[in-house]
Backbone bond lengths (Angstrom), bond angles and torsions (degrees), N, CA, C in turn:
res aa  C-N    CA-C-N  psi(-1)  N-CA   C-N-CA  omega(-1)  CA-C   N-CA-C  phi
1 X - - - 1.435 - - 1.519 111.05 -
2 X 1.669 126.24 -69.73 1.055 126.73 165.10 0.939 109.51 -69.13
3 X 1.961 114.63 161.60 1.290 133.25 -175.39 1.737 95.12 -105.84
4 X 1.273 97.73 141.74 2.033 98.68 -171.09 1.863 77.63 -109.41
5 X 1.546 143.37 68.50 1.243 128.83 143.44 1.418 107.95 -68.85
6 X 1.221 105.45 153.87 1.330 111.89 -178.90 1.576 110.95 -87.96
7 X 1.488 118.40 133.36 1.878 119.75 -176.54 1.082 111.76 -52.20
8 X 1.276 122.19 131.49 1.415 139.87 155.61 1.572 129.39 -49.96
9 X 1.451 125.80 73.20 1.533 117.18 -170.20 1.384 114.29 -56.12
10 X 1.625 103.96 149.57 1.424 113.80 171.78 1.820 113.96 -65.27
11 X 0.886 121.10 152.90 1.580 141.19 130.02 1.404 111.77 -4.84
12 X 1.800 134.61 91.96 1.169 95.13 162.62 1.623 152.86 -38.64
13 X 1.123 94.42 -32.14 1.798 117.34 -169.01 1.674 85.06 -67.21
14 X 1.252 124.72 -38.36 1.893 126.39 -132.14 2.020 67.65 -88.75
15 X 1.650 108.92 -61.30 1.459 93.82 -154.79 1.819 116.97 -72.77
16 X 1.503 115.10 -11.89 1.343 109.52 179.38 1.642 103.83 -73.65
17 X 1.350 117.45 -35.57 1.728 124.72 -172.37 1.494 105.07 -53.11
18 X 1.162 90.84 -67.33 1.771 98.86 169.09 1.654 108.08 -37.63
19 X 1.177 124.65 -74.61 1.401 119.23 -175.00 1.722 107.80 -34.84
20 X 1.010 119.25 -82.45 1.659 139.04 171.26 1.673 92.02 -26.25
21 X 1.376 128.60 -43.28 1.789 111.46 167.22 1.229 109.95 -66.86
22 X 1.358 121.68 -36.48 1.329 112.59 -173.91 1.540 138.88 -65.43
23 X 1.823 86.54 -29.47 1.563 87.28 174.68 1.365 108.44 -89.19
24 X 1.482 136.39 -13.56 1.207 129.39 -171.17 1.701 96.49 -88.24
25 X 1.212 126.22 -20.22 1.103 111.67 160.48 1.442 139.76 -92.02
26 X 1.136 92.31 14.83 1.923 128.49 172.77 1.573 96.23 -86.04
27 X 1.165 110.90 -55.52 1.874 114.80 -164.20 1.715 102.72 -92.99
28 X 0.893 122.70 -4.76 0.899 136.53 159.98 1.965 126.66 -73.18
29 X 0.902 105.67 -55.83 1.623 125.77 171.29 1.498 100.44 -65.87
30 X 1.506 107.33 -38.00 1.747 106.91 -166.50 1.313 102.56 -101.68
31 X 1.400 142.62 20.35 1.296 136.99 121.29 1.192 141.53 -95.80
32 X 1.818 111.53 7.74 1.130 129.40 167.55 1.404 113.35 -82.18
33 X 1.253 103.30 -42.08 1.763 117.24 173.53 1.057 100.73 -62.40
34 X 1.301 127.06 -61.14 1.768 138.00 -163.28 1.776 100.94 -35.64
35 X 1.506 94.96 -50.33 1.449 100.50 -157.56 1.690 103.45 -87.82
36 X 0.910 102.74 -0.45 1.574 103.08 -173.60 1.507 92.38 -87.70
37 X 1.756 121.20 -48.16 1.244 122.15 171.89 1.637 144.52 -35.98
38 X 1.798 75.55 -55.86 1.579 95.62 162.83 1.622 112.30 -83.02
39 X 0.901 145.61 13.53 1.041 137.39 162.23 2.111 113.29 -108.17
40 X 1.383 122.51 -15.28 0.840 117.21 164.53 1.653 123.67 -101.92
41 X 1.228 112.51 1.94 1.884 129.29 151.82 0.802 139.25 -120.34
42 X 1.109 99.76 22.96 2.142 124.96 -160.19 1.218 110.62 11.47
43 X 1.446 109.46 71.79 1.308 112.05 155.57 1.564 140.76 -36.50
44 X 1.174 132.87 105.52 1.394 117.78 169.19 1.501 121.94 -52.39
45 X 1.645 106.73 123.52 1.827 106.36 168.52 1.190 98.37 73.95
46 X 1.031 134.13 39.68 1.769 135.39 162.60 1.823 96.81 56.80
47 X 1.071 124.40 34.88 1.639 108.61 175.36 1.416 126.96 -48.27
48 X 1.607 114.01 -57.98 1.363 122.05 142.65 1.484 112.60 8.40
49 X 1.618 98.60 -100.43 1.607 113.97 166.45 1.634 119.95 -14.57
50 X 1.338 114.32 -100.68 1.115 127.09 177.77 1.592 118.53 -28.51
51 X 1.509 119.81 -48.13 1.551 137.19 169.27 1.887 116.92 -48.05
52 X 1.851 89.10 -55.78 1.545 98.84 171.50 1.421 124.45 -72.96
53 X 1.209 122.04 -20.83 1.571 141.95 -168.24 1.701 105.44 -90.46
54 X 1.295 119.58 -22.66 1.323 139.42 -168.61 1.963 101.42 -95.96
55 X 1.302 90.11 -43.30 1.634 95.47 -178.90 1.288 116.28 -80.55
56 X 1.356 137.68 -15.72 1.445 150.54 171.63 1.415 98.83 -89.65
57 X 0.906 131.87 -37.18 1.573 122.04 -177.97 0.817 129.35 -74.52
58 X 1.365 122.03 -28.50 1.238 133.58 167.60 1.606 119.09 -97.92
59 X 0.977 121.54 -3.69 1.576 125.08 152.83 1.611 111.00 -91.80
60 X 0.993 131.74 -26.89 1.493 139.24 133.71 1.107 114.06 -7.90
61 X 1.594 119.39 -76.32 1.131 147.23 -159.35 1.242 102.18 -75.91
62 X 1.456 120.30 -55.33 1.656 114.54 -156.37 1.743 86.28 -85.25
63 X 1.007 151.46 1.52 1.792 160.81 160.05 1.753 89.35 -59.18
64 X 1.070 109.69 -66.88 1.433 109.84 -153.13 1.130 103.65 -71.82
65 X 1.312 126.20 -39.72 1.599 123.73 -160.32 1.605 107.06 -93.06
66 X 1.333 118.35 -17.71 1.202 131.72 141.38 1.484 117.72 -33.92
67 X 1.323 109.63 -79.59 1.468 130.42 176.09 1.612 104.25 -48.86
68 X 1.038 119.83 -35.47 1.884 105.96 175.15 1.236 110.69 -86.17
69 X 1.639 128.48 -40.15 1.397 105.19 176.30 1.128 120.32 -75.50
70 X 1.800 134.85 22.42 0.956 112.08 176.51 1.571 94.68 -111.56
71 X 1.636 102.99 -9.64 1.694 85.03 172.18 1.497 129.25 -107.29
72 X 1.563 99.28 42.07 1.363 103.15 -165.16 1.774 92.23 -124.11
73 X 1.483 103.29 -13.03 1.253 132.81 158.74 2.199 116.75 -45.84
């Protein structure tokens, strides 16, 4: 039924680029939120920001480093 071809690896360059989108689109989302936050509890000093920007980055992070030890696997 299934075909056992063997997977086609990416490109280093293709799969680190991608990563480097990912987190900027991690910190990205989490200062859009941030500010949406602080702007609907009026945060003092952008807290919001910094709080939401902190929480994407580091799920960002643990995504990616995830994603390499399993392909180093």
């Amino acid at each position: 039924m299934g075909s056992s071809k063997p997977q086609k690896q990416l490109n280093p360059y293709l799969r680190y680029s991608s990563m480097a989108f990912e987190l900027a689109g991690a910190l990205l989302l989490g200062y859009w939120v941030g500010r949406w936050i602080d702007r609907e509890w009026l945060l003092p000093k952008s807290l919001g920001t910094m709080v939401s920007m902190m929480i994407c980055l580091f799920a960002a992070l643990f995504h990616i480093l995830r994603n390499l030890m399993k392909s180093q696997s």
